[in-house]
KEZAVEX-708207 format. One record per residue (C-alpha): residue number from 1; residue in one letter; x, y, z. Coordinates in Angstrom, 3 decimals. Example, Ala and Ser with C-alpha at 12.3 -4.5 7.8 and 13.67 -1.06 7.14 Angstrom:
2
<atom><num>1</num><residu>A</residu><X>12.300</X><Y>-4.500</Y><Z>7.800</Z></atom>
<atom><num>2</num><residu>S</residu><X>13.670</X><Y>-1.060</Y><Z>7.140</Z></atom>
***
This chain:
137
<atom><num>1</num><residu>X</residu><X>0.000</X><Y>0.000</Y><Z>0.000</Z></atom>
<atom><num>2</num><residu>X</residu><X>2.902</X><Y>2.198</Y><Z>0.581</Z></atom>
<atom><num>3</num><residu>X</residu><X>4.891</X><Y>1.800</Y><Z>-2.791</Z></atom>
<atom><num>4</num><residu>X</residu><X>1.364</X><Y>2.497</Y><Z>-3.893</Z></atom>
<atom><num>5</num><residu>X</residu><X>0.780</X><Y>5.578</Y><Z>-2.435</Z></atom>
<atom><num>6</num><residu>X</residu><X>3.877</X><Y>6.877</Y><Z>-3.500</Z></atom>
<atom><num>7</num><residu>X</residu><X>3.005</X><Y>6.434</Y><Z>-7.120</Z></atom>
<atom><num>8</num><residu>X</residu><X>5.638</X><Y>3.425</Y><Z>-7.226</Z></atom>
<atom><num>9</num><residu>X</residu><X>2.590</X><Y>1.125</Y><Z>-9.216</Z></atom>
<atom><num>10</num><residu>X</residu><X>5.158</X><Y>-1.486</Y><Z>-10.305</Z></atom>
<atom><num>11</num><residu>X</residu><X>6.947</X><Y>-2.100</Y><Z>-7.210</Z></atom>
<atom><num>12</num><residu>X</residu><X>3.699</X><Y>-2.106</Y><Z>-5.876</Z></atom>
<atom><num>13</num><residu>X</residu><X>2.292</X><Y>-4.800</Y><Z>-8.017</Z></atom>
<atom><num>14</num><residu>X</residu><X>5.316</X><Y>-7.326</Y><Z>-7.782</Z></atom>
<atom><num>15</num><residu>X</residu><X>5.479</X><Y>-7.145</Y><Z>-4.008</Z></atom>
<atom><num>16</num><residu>X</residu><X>1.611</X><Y>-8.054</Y><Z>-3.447</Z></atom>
<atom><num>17</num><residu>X</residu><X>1.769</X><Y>-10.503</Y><Z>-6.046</Z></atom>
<atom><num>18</num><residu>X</residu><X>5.196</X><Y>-11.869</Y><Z>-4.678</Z></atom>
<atom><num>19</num><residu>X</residu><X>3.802</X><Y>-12.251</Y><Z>-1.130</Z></atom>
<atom><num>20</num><residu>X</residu><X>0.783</X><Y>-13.938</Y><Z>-2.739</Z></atom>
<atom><num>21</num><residu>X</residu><X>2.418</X><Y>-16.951</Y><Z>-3.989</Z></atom>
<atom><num>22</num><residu>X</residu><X>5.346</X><Y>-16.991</Y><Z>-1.215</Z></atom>
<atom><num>23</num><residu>X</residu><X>5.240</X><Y>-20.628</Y><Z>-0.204</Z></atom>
<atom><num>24</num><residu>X</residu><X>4.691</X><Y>-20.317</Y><Z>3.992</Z></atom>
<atom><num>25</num><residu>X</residu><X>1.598</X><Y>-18.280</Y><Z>3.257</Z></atom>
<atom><num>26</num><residu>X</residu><X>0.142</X><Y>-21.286</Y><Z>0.831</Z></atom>
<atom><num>27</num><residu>X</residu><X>0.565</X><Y>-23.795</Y><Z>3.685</Z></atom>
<atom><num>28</num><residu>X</residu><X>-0.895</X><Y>-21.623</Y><Z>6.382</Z></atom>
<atom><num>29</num><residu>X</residu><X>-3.874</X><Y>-22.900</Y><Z>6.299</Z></atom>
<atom><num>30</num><residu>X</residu><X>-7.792</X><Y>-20.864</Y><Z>5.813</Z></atom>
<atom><num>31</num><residu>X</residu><X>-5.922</X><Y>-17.546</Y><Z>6.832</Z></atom>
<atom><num>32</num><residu>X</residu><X>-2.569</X><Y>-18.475</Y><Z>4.781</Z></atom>
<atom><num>33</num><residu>X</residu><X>-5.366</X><Y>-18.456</Y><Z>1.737</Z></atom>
<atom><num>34</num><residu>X</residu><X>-7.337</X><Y>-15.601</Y><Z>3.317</Z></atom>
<atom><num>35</num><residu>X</residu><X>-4.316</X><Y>-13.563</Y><Z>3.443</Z></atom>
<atom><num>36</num><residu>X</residu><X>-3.376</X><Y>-14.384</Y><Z>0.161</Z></atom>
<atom><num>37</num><residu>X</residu><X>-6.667</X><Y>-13.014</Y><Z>-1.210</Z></atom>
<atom><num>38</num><residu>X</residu><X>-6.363</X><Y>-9.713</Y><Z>0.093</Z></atom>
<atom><num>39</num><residu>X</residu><X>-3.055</X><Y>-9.382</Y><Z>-1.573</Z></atom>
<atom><num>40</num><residu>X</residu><X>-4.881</X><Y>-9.770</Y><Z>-4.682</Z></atom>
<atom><num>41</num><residu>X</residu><X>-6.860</X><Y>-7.890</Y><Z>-3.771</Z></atom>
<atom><num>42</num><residu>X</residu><X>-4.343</X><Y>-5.482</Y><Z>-3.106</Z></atom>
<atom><num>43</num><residu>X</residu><X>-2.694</X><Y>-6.222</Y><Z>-6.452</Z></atom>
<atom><num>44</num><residu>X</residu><X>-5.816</X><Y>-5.475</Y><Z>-8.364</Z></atom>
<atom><num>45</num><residu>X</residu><X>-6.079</X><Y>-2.101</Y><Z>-6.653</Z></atom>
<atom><num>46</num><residu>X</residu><X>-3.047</X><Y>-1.256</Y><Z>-7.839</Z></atom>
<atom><num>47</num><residu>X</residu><X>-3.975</X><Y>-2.022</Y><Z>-11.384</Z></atom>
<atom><num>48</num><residu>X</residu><X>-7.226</X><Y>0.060</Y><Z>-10.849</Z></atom>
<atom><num>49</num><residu>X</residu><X>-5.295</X><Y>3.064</Y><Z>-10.129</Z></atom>
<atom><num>50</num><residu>X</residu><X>-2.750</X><Y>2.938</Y><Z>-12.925</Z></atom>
<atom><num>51</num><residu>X</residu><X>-6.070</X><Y>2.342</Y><Z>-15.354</Z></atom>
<atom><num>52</num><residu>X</residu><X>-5.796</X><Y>-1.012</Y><Z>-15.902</Z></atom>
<atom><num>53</num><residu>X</residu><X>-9.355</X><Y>-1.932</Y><Z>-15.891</Z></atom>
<atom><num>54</num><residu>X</residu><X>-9.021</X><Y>-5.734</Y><Z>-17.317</Z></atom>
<atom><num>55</num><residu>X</residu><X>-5.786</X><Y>-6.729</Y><Z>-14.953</Z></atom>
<atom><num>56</num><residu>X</residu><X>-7.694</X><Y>-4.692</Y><Z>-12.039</Z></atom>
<atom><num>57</num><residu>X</residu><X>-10.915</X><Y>-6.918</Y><Z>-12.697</Z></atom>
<atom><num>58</num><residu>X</residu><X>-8.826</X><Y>-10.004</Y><Z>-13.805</Z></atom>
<atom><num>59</num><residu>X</residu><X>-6.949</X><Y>-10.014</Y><Z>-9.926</Z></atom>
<atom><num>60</num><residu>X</residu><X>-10.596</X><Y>-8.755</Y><Z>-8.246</Z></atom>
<atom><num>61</num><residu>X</residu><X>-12.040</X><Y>-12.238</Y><Z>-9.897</Z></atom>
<atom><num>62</num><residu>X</residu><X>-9.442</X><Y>-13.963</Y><Z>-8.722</Z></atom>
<atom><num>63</num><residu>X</residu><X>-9.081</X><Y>-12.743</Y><Z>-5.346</Z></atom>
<atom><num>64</num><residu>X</residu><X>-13.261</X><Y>-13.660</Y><Z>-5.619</Z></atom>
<atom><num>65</num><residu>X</residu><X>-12.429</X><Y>-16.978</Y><Z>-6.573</Z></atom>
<atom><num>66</num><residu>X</residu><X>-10.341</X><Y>-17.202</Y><Z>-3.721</Z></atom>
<atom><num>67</num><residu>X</residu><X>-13.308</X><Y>-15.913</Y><Z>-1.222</Z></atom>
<atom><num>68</num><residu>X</residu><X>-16.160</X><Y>-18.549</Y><Z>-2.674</Z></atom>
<atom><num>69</num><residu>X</residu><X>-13.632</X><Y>-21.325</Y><Z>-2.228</Z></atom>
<atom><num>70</num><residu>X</residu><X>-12.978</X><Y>-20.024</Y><Z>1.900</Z></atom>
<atom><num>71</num><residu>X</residu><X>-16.795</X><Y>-20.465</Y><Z>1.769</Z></atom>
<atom><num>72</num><residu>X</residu><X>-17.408</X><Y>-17.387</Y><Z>3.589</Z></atom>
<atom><num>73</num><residu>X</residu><X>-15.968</X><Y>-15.194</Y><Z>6.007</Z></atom>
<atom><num>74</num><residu>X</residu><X>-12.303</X><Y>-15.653</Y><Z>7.010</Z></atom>
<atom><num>75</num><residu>X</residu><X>-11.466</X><Y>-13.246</Y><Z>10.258</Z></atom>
<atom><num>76</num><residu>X</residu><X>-7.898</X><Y>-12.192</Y><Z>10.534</Z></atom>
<atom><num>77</num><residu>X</residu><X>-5.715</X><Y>-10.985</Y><Z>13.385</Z></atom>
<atom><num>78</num><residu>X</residu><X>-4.477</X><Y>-8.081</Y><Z>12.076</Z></atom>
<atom><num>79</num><residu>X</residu><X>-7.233</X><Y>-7.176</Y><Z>9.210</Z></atom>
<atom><num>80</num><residu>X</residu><X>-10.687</X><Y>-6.035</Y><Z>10.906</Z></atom>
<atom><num>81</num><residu>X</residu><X>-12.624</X><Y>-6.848</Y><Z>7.759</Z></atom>
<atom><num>82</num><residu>X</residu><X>-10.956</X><Y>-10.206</Y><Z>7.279</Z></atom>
<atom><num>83</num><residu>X</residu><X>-11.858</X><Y>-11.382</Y><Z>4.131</Z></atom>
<atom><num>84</num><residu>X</residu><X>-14.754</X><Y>-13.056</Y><Z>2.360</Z></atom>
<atom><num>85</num><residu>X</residu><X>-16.595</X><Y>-12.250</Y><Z>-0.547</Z></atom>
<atom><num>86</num><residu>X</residu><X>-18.874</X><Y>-9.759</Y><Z>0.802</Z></atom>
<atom><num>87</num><residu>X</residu><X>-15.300</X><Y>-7.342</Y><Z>1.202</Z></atom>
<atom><num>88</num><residu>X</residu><X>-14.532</X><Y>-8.421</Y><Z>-2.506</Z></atom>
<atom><num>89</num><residu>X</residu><X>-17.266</X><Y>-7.106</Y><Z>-3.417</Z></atom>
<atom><num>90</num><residu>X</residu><X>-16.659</X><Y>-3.906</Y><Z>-1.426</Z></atom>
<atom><num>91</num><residu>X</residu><X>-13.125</X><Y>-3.351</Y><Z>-3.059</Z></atom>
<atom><num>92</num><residu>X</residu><X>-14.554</X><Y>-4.295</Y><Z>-6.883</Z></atom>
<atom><num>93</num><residu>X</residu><X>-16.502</X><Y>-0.832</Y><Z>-5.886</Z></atom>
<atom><num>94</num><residu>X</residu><X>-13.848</X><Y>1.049</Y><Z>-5.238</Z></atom>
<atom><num>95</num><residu>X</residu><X>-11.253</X><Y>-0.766</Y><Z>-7.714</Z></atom>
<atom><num>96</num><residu>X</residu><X>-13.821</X><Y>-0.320</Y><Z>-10.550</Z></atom>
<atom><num>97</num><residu>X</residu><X>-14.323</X><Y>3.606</Y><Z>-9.671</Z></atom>
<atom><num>98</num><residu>X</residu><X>-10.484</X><Y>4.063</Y><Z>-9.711</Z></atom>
<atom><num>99</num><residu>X</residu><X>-10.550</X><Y>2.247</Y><Z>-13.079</Z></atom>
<atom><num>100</num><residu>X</residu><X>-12.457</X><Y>4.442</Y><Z>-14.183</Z></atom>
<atom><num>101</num><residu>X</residu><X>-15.906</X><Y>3.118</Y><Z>-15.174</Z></atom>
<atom><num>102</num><residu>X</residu><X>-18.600</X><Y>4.366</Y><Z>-12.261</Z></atom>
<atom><num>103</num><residu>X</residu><X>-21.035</X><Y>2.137</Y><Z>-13.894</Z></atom>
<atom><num>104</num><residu>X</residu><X>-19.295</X><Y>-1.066</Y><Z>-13.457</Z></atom>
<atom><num>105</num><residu>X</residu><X>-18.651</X><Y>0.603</Y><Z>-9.358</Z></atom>
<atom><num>106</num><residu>X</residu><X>-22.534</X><Y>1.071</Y><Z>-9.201</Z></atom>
<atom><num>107</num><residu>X</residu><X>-23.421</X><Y>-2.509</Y><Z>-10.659</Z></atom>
<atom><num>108</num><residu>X</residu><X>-20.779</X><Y>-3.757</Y><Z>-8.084</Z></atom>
<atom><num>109</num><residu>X</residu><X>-22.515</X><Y>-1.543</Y><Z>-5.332</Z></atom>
<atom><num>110</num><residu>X</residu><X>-26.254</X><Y>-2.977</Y><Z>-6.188</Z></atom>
<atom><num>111</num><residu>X</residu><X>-25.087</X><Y>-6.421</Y><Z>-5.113</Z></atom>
<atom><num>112</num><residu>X</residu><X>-24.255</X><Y>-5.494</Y><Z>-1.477</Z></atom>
<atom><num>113</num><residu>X</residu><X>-27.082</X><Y>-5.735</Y><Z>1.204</Z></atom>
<atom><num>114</num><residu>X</residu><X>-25.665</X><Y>-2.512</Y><Z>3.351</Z></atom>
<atom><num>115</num><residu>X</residu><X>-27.334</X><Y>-4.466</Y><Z>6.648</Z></atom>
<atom><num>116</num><residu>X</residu><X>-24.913</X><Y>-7.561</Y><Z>5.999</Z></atom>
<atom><num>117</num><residu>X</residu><X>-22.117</X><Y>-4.944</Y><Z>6.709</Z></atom>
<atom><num>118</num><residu>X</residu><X>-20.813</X><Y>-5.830</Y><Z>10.359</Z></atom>
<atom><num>119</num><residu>X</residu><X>-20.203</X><Y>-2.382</Y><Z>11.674</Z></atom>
<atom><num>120</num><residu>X</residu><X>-21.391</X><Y>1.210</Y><Z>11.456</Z></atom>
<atom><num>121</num><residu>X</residu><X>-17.691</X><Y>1.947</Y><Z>10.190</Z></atom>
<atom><num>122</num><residu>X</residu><X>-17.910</X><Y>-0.731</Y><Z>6.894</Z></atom>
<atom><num>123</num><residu>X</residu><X>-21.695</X><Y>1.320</Y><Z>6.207</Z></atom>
<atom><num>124</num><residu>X</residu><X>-20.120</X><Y>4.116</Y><Z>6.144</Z></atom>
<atom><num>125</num><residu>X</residu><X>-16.834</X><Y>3.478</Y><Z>4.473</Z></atom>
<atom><num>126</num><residu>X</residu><X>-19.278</X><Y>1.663</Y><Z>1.495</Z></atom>
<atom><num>127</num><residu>X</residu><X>-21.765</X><Y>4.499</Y><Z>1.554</Z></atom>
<atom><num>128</num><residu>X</residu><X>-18.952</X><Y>6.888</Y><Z>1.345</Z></atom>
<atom><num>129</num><residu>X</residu><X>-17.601</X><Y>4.995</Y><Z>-1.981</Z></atom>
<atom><num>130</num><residu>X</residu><X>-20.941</X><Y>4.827</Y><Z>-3.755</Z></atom>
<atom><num>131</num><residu>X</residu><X>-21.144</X><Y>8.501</Y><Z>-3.340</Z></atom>
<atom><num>132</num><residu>X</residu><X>-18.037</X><Y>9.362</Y><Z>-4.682</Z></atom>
<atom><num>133</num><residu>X</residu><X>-18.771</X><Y>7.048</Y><Z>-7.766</Z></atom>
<atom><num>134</num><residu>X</residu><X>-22.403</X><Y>8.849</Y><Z>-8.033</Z></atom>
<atom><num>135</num><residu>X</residu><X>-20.410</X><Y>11.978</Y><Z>-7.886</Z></atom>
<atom><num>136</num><residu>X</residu><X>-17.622</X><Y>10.467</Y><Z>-10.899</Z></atom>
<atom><num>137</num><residu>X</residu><X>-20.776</X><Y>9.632</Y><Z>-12.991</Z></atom>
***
């Protein structure tokens, strides 16, 4: 998230995508894979902001591949959203706004049932997104 941030997109990319096939997190068992997930995740954000909307979406299906498999909610020591496919869903809105295509954000948005949420925070942070993609459309 850091290299990221400071615009480094490449470095970025290969470290997620390095730490998501390091060996010791594939035999760590439901939160080895969980973890690995969100590094896809993270990976796919980093597509979405250099504009790569078919790597971006190509990582987010993967990373929602990842969550069905899990079969639901994985919780995570030090990640209070943990990861299922209920938070894919909430980064494909985000990831798909920073793309660039609000529509694909708002499609992404319809699917999530704002009461499944589990805190007042996640509401907000997802409410927060949709807006900004209303606003970008």
């Amino acid at each position: 998230m850091l290299a990221r941030k400071a615009g480094w997109h490449q470095e970025a990319l290969s470290i997620a995508l390095s730490a998501a096939d390091h060996p010791d997190l594939r035999s760590a068992g439901r939160a080895g894979v969980a973890a690995r997930g969100l590094l896809v995740q993270s990976a796919s954000y980093t597509l979405a902001r250099r504009g790569d909307r078919e790597g971006m979406r190509e990582l987010t299906d993967e990373a929602a591949a990842i969550a069905t498999e899990l079969g639901g909610a994985t919780l995570l020591r030090d990640h209070g959203g943990g990861f299922s496919p209920l938070t894919v869903q909430l980064h494909r809105i985000s990831a798909e706004n920073h793309a660039g295509d609000p529509q694909a954000a708002l499609a992404a948005a319809r699917t999530i049932p704002l009461k499944a949420l589990p805190s007042v925070e996640r509401r907000s942070r997802a409410l927060g997104d949709i807006a900004v993609t209303y606003d970008r459309h």
